[in-house]
C-alpha positions as CSV (number, residue, x, y, z in Angstrom):
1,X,0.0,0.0,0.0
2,X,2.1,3.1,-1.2
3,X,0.8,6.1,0.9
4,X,1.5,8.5,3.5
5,X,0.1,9.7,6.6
6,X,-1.5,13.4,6.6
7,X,-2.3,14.6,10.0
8,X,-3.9,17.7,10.4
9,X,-6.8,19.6,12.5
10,X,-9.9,20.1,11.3
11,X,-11.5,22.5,13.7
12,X,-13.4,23.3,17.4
13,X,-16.9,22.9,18.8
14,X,-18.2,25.3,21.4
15,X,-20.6,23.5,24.5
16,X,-23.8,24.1,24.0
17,X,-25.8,22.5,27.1
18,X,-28.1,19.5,26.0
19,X,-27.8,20.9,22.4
20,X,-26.5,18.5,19.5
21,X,-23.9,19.8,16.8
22,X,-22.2,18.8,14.0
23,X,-18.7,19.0,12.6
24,X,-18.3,17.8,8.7
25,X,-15.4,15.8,8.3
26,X,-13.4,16.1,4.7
27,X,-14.2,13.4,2.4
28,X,-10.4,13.2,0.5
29,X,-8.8,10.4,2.1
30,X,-8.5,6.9,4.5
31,X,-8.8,7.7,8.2
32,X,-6.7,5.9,10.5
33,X,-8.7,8.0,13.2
34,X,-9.9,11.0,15.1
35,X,-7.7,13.0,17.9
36,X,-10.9,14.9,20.2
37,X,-9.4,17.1,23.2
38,X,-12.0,18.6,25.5
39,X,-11.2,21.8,27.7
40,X,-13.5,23.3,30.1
41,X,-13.5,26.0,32.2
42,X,-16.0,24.8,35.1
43,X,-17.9,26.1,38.5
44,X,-19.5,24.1,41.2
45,X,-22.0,25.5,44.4
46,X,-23.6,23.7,46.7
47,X,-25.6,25.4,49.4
48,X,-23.6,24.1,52.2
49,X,-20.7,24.9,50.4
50,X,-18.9,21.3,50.8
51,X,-20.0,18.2,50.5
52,X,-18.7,14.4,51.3
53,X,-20.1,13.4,47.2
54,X,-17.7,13.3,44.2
55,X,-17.2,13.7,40.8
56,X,-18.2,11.5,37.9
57,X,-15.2,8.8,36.4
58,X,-13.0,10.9,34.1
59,X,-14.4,14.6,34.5
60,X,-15.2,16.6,32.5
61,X,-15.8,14.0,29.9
62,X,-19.7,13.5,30.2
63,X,-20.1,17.3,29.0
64,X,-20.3,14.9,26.2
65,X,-23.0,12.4,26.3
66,X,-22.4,11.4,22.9
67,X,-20.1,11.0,19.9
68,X,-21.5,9.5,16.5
69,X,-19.3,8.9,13.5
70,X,-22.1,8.4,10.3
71,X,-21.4,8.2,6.8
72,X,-24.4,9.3,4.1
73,X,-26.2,10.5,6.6
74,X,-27.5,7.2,7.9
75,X,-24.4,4.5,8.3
76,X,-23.4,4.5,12.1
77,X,-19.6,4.3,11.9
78,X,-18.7,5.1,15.8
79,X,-21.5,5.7,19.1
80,X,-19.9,6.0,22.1
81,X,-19.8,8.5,25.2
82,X,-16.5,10.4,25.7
83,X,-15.7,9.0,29.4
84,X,-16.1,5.0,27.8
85,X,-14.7,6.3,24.9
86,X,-11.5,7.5,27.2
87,X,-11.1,4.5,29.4
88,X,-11.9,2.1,26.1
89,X,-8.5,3.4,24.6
90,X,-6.4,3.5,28.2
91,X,-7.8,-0.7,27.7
92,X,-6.9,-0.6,24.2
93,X,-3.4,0.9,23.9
94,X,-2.2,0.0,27.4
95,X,-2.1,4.1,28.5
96,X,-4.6,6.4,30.0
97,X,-4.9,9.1,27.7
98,X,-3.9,13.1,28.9
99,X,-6.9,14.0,31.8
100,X,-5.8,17.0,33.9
101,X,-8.6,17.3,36.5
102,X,-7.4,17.4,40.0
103,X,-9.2,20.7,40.2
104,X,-12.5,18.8,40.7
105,X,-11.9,16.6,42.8
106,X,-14.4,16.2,45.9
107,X,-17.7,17.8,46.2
108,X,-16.7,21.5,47.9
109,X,-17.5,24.5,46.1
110,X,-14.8,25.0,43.3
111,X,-14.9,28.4,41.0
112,X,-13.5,28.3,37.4
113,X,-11.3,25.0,37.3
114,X,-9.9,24.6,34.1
115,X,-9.7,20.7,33.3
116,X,-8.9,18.7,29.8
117,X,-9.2,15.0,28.6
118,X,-8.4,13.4,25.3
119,X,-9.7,10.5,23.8
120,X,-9.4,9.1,20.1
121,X,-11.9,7.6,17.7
122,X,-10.0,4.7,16.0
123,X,-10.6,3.5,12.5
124,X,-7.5,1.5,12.2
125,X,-7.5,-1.6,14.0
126,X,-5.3,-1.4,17.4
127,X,-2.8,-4.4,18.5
128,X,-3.7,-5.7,15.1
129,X,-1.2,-7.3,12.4
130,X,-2.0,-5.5,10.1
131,X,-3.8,-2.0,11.7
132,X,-4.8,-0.3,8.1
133,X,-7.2,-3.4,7.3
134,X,-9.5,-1.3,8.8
135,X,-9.1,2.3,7.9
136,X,-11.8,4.3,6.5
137,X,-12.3,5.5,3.1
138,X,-14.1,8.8,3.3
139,X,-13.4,9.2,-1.0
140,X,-16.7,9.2,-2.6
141,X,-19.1,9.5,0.2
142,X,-21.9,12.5,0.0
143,X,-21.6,13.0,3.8
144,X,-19.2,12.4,7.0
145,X,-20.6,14.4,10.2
146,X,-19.0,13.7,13.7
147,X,-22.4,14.2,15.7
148,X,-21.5,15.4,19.3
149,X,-24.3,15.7,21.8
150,X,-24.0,17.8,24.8
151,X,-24.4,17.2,28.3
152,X,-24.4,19.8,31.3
153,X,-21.9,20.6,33.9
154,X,-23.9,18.7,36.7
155,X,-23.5,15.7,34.3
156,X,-20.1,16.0,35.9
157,X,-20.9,14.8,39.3
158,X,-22.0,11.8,40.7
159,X,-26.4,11.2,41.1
160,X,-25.5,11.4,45.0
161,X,-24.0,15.3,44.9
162,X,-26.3,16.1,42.2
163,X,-29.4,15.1,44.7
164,X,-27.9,17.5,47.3
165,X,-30.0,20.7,47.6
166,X,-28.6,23.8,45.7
167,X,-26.2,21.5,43.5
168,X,-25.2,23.4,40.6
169,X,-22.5,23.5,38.3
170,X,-21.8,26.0,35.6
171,X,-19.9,25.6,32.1
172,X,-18.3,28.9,32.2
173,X,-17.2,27.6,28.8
174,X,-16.4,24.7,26.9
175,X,-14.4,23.4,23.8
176,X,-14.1,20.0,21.6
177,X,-11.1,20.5,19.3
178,X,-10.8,17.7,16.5
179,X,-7.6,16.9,15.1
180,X,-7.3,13.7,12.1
181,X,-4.9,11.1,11.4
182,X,-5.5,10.4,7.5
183,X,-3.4,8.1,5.0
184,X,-2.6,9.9,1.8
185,X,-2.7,8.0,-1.6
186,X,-4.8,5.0,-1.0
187,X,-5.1,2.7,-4.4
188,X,-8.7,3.8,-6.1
189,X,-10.8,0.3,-5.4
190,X,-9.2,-0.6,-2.4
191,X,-11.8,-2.3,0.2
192,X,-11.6,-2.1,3.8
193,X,-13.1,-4.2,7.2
194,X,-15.2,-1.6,8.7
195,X,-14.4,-1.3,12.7
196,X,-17.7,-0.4,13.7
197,X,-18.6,0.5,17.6
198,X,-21.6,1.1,19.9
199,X,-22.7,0.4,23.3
200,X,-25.6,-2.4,24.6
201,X,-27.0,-1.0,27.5
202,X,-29.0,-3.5,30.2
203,X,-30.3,-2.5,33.7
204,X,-29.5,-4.8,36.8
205,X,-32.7,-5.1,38.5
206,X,-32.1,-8.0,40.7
207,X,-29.0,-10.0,41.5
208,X,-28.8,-13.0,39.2
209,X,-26.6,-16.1,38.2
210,X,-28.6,-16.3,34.3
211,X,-28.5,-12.3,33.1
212,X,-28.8,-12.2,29.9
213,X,-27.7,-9.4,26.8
214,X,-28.4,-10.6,23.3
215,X,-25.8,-9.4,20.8
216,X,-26.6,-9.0,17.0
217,X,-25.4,-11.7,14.7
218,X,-24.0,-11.9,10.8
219,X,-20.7,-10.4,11.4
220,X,-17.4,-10.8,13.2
221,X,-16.2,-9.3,16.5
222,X,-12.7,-8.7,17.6
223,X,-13.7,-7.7,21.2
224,X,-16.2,-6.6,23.6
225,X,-15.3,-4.4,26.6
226,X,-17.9,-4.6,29.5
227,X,-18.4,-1.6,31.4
228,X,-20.3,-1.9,35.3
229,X,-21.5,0.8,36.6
230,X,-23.6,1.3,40.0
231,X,-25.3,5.0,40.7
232,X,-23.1,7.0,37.5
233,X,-19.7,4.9,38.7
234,X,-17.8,2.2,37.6
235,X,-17.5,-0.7,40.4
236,X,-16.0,-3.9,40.7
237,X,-19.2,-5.6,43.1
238,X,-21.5,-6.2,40.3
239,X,-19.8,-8.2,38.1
240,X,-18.8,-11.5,39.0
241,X,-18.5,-13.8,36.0
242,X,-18.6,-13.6,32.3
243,X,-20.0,-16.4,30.1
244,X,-20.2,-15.9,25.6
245,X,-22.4,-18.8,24.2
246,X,-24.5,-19.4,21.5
247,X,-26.7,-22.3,22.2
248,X,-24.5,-24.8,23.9
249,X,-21.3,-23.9,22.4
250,X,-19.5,-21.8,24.9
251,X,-16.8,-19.4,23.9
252,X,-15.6,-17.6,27.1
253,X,-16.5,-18.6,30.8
254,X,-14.2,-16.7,33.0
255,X,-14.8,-14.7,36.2
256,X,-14.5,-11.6,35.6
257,X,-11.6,-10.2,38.3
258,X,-9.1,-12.9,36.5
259,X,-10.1,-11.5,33.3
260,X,-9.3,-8.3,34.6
261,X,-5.9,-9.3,35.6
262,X,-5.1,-10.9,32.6
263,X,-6.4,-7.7,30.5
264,X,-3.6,-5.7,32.5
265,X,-0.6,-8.2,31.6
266,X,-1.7,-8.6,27.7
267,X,-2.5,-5.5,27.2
268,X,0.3,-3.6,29.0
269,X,-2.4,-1.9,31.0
270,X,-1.3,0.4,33.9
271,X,-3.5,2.1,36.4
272,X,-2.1,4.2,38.3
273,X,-2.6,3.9,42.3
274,X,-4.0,5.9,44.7
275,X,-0.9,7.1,46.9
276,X,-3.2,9.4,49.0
277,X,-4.1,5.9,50.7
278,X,-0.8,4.5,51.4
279,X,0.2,3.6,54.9
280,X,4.1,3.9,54.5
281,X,6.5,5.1,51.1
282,X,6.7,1.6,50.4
283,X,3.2,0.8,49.9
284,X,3.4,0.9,45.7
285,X,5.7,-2.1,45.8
286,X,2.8,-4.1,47.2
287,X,-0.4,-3.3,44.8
288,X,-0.8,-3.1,41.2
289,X,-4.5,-1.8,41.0
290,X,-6.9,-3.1,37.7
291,X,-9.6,-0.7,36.0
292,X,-12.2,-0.3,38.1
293,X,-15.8,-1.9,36.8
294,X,-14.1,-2.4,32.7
295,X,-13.5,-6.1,31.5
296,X,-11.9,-6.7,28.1
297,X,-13.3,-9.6,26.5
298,X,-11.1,-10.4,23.4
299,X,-10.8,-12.6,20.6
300,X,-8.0,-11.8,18.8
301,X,-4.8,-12.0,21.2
302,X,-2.2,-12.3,19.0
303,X,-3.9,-9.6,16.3
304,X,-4.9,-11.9,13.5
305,X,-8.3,-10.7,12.8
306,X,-8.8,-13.9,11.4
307,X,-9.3,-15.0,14.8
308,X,-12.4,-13.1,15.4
309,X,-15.7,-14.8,16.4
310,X,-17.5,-14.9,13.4
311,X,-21.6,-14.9,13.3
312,X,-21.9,-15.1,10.5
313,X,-23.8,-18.9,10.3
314,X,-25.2,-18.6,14.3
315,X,-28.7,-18.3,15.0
316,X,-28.2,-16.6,18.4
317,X,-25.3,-15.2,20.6
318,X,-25.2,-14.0,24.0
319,X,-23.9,-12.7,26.9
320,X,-25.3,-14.5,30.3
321,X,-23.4,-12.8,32.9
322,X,-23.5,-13.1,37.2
323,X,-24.0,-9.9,38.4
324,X,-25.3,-8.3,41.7
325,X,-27.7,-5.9,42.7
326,X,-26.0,-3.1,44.5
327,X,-27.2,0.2,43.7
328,X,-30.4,1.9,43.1
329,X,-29.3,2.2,39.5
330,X,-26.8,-0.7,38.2
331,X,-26.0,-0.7,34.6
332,X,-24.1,-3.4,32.6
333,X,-22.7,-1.7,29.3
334,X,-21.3,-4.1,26.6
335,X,-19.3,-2.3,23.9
336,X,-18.7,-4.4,20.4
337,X,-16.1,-3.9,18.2
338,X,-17.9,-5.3,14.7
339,X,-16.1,-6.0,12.0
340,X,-18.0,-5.5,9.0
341,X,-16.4,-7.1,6.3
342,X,-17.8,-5.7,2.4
343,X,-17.9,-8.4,-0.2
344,X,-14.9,-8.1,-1.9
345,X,-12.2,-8.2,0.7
346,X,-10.1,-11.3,1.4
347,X,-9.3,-12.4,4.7
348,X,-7.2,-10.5,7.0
């Protein structure tokens, strides 16, 4: 494949509370993907003036509830929230992407802290053999919008400070700059995997040993990443085991803290630890922490696509997961990566 890579930026979106905009992406070449940074310039009152509730996972990411990549208009490419979106590539690439937030940490009233996260939409296919067998050809489409959808800053906080009386925060302002990474001279005809993501969302009313999430069938999937989240934050207490079947033939049966551990060591995945809690200096020789409430369930461990489970002759395929009931609102959260292959490509 004889081409280059053109990175460049392609422009800012202003906040604009609960509102939906659009950015229109060029249509010239293959994207390998999209580099989003968020900045925010925040406030946050309570009428006590401090409070014993926190922040949100990964603020100020949920300013954006939403990120859709769509081509003409109608094909969803990418649908994902920026804070899963975040912690899906610290999974993915074995690094937590740039957050600076310390500024909002705790509950107390806090005037104009100024906080940023990054995240990136990836077209090309991470820890892969070959990554480009899945960039995206934007030549010849008649439309490529990045949809973002707006939040507020109390989206920030956790449902317990938000319930506190007088709990406001206030965007003072807000910005989504978009940056791409684009390969340059692509050959005219040349056909691509799609790497297509969303998110499966199922409430835990009631602990159980048989929960159930149907996933769609008639394509491939390289990996799933589960995300468990009780009252707005991810915890480890719901989740206990995680079982992929389809009928009786079983493809992953693992409890879900040993998957965990084995997602840190193959995927080079550090988490930092909280030091604030240490008893002595020597205390980070003992722990090695793993990502609160995420689970990486993954197909291809060596990067062969070929090795993804393909649905493509099952009549049925699903999750059936042992969870607990711990919060008033528990949420299991099941993230596919799809590949979609188009008739004319050979296997990876």
């Amino acid at each position: 494949m004889a081409s280059k890579l053109l990175e460049r930026e392609l422009g800012s979106v202003t906040f604009a509370a609960n509102q939906t905009r659009t950015l229109q992406l060029p249509r010239n070449y293959a994207y390998r993907g999209l580099c989003l940074k968020l900045v925010a310039d925040l406030t946050r009152v309570t009428t006590a003036g401090t409070s014993a509730n926190g922040p949100c996972d990964c603020p100020p990411a949920q300013l954006i509830g939403n990120l859709q990549v769509i081509a003409n208009g109608r094909d969803v490419i990418k649908n994902i929230d920026f804070e899963t979106l975040h912690r899906a590539n610290q999974i993915r690439f074995g690094t937590r992407p740039r957050i600076s937030a310390l500024g909002w940490a705790g509950g107390d009233d806090a005037a104009d802290v100024v906080m940023e996260i990054y995240a990136y939409i990836s077209f090309e296919m991470w820890r892969a053999i070959h990554p480009v067998d899945t960039l995206f050809d934007s030549a010849g489409l008649a439309t490529f919008d990045l949809i973002i959808t707006f939040g507020t800053g109390t989206d920030t906080m956790s449902p317990a400070w938000q319930a506190e009386a007088g709990a406001v925060v206030t965007v003072n302002s807000a910005t989504l700059y978009v940056a791409a990474l684009e390969e340059v001279g692509i050959p005219a005809g040349t056909a691509f995997l799609i790497n297509k993501e969303y998110k499966i969302r199922q409430q835990v009313l009631a602990t159980s040993n048989n929960f159930q999430i149907d996933m769609p069938v008639g394509n491939a999937f390289r990996a799933f990443i589960i995300k468990a989240t009780s009252d707005g934050l991810p915890v480890q207490t719901i989740l206990n085991n995680i079982k992929i079947k389809s009928g009786t033939e079983v493809y992953k049966n693992r409890i879900a803290p040993f998957m965990q551990m084995d997602n840190r060591l193959f995927n080079q995945l550090e988490v930092p630890e909280n030091r604030a809690a240490a008893g002595t200096a020597q205390d980070h020789y003992l722990v090695e922490n793993l990502l609160e409430g995420y689970y990486l369930v993954e197909f291809c461990i060596d990067g062969r696509l070929t090795q993804a489970l393909d649905t493509t002759r099952l009549s049925s395929l699903e999750f059936e997961l042992d969870v607990n009931a711990v919060g008033t609102t528990d949420l299991i959260e099941i993230l596919p990566c799809e590949l979609i292959r188009p008739p004319q490509v050979r296997a990876a």
